[in-house]
Structures are given as structure tokens and as C-alpha cells.
DONU-270966 format. One record per residue (C-alpha): residue number from 0; x, y, z. Coordinates in steps of 0.02 Angstrom, whole numbers, padded with zeros to 5 digits, always signed. Layout:
torza / u / v / w
NUM / X / Y / Z
...
***
This chain:
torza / u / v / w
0 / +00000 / +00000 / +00000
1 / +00130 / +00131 / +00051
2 / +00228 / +00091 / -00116
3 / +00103 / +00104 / -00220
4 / +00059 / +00284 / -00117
5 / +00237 / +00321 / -00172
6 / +00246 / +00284 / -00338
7 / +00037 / +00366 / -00360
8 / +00151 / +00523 / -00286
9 / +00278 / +00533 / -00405
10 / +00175 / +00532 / -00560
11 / +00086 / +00657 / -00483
12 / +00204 / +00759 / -00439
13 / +00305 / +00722 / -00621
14 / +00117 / +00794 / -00684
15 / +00120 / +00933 / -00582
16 / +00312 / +00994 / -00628
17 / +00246 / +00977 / -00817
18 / +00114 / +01078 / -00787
19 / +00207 / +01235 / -00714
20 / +00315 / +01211 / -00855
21 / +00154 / +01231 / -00994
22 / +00032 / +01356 / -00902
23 / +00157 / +01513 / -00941
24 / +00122 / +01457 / -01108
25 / -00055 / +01467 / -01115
26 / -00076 / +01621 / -00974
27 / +00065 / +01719 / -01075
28 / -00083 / +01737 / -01225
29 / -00183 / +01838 / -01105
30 / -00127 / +02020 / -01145
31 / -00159 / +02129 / -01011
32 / -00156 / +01994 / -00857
33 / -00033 / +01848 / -00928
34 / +00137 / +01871 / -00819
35 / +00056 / +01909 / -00660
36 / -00062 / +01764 / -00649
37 / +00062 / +01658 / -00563
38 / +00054 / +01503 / -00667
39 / +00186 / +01406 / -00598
40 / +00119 / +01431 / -00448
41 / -00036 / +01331 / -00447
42 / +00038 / +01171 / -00503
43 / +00153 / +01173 / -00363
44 / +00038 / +01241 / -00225
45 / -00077 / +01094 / -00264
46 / +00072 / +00958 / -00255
47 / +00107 / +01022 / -00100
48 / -00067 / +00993 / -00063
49 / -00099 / +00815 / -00129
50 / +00072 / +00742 / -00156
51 / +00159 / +00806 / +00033
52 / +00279 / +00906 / +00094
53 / +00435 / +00831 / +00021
54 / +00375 / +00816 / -00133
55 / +00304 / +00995 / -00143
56 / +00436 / +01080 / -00097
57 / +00549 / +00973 / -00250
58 / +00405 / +01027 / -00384
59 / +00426 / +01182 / -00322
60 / +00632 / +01229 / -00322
61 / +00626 / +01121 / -00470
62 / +00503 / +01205 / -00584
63 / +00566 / +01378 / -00619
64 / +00742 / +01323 / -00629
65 / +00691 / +01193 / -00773
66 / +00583 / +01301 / -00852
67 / +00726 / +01425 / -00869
68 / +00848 / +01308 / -00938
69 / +00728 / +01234 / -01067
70 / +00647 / +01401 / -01109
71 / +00742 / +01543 / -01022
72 / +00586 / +01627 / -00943
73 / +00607 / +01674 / -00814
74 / +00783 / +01719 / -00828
75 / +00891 / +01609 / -00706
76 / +00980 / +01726 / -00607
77 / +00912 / +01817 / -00508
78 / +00735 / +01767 / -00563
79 / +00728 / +01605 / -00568
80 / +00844 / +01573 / -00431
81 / +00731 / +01690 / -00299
82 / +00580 / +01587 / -00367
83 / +00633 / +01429 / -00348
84 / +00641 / +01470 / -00164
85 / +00482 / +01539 / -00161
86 / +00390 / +01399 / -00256
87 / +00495 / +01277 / -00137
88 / +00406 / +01368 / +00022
89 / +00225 / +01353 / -00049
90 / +00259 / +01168 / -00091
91 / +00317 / +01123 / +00092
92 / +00206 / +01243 / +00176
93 / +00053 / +01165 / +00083
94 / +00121 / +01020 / +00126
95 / +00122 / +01029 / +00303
96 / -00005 / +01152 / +00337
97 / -00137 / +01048 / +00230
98 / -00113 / +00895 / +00348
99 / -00125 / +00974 / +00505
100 / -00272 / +01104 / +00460
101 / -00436 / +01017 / +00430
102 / -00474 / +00945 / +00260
103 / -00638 / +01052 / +00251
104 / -00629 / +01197 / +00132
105 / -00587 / +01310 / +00277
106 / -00430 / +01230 / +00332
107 / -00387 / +01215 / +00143
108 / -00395 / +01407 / +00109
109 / -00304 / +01450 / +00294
110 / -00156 / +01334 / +00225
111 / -00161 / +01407 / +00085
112 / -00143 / +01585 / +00123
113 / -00034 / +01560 / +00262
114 / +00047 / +01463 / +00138
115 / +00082 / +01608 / +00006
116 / +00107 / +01736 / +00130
117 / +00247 / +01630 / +00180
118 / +00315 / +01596 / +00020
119 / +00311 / +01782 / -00002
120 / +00413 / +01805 / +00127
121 / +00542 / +01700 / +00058
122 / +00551 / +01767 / -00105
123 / +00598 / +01911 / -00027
124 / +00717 / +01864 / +00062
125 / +00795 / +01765 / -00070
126 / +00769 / +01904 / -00182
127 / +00841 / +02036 / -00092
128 / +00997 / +01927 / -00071
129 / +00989 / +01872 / -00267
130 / +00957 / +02042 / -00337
131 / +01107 / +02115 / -00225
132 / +01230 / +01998 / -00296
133 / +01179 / +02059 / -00473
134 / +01192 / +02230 / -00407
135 / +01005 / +02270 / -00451
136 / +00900 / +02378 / -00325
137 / +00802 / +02295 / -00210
138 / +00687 / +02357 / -00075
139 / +00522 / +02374 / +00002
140 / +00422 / +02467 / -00146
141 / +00474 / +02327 / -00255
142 / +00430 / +02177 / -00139
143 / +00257 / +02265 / -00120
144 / +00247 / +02283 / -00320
145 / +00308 / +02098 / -00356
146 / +00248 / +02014 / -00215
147 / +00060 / +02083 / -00192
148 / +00004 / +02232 / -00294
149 / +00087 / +02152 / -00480
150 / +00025 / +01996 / -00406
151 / -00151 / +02012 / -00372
152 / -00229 / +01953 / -00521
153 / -00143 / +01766 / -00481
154 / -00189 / +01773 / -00294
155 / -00367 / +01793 / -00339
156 / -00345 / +01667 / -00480
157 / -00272 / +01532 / -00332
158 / -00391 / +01596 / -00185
159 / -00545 / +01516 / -00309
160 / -00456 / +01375 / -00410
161 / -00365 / +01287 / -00269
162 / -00484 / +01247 / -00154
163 / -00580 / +01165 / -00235
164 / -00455 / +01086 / -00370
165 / -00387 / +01002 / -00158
166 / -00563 / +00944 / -00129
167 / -00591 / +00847 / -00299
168 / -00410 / +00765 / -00304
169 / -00423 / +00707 / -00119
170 / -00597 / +00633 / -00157
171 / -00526 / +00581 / -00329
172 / -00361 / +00504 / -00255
173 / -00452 / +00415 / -00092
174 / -00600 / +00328 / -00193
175 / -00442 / +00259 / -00309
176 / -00366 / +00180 / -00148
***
């Protein structure tokens, strides 16, 4: 039972990583809204969710590295680099937090925002380290700009597809077992 959990985790997670790796495709056709919907995010947010901690945090530092060796978006450094540690953080925090919050759509969206608030958080830290080594600016007017107010368009976009995306692959995932 626990290695066929395993190996059911891997695909998934091999499905999520692919899918952070197409959505910028498809969201980058929407004109005025494409870059800041986020869409790597969502495919690691909901590995975190389903898949586990471990698992969501690889998806996540994985993602936007691969993606900008196979396609250069986001550039790698500092980009890429500062998002990989911020997609890492939403894939662990979703992780944890979605096992010990209740699996009810209220403990879903309170690990979930906790969830990106932390991952926030870490992408500015990492960022603010990254974009000092490339001797780019750095400070609190543009964490606020990439972190919430450029950003808003994808947090509203995850606040009503994740939920209850969680929902139907637990129920989806458990009837299987």
C-alpha cells in the first residue's frame, strides 16, 4: 500500500512539474493579465497539497529552474533562482499546513494563504539577497509591487481554483485507494 502511495506520488508530482512548465504558455496569450497570474504557482501549491511536503517543496525549487533552462523565462539569475525558493516554500508549507489544518474547505484556504504569505516572505528574502549579488536595487516598494500589488490578479486566480481543485483530487485520489 505505502509503495504504491509512493509511486501514485511521483506521477503526480512528475504531472504537476509539467504543468508549471506549460501554463506560462497558455496564461502568456492573455494580454493585459498573462505574467502576473502566477502560473507556476498553482501546479506546485496543489502538489504540495496532494502529493506532501517533500514532494512539494521538489516541484517547487525544481520548476522555475527547469523552465529557465529549457525556455529561459524566467531568466535564471536572479529570477529564477529567488523563485525557486519561493515555489519551494509554498510546496512544503502546503504540505504541512494541509495535513495538520482540517481537510474542510476552511482549513484548505487558511493553509493556503498562510501558505503564500509565507512563500512571499521567502522570495523576498531570497530576492533581496539574489538581486544584490547582481547589483540590481532591491527594497520594500518593489517587494510590495512583485509580491502583492503586480501579483493580485494570480492570488485571486489561486484563492478560487485551489480549493476546490484540493477537494476533488483528495476525493478523486481516496475513492482510487
Amino acid at each position: 500500500m505505502q509503495q504504491n502511495k509512493s509511486i501514485s506520488n511521483m506521477i503526480l508530482s512528475g504531472l504537476f512539474l509539467a504543468l508549471g512548465l506549460i501554463l506560462p504558455f497558455l496564461t502568456g496569450q492573455i494580454q493585459q493579465f498573462g505574467n502576473m497570474m502566477l502560473p507556476m504557482h498553482i501546479p506546485v501549491l496543489l502538489c504540495g497539497f496532494v502529493c506532501g511536503p517533500l514532494w512539494g517543496l521538489a516541484v517547487g525549487l525544481t520548476t522555475p529552474l527547469l523552465r529557465s533552462i529549457l525556455f529561459t523565462m524566467p531568466p535564471l539569475f536572479p529570477m529564477a533562482a529567488a523563485m525557486a525558493f519561493e515555489l519551494a516554500a509554498y510546496g512544503l508549507l502546503t504540505g504541512v499546513l494541509g495535513r495538520m489544518f482540517s481537510k474542510d474547505k476552511k482549513g484548505i484556504y487558511a493553509a493556503l494563504m498562510i501558505s503564500m504569505l509565507g512563500g512571499r516572505v521567502v522570495w523576498g528574502m531570497a530576492a533581496r539577497i539574489f538581486f544584490g549579488i547582481a547589483g540590481m536595487p532591491f527594497d520594500w516598494k518593489i517587494f510590495l509591487a512583485g509580491g502583492l500589488l503586480n501579483a493580485w490578479p494570480g492570488i485571486l486566480v489561486q484563492l478560487i481554483l485551489i480549493p476546490p481543485l484540493v477537494q476533488t483530487i483528495r476525493r478523486i485520489t481516496v475513492s482510487d485507494r
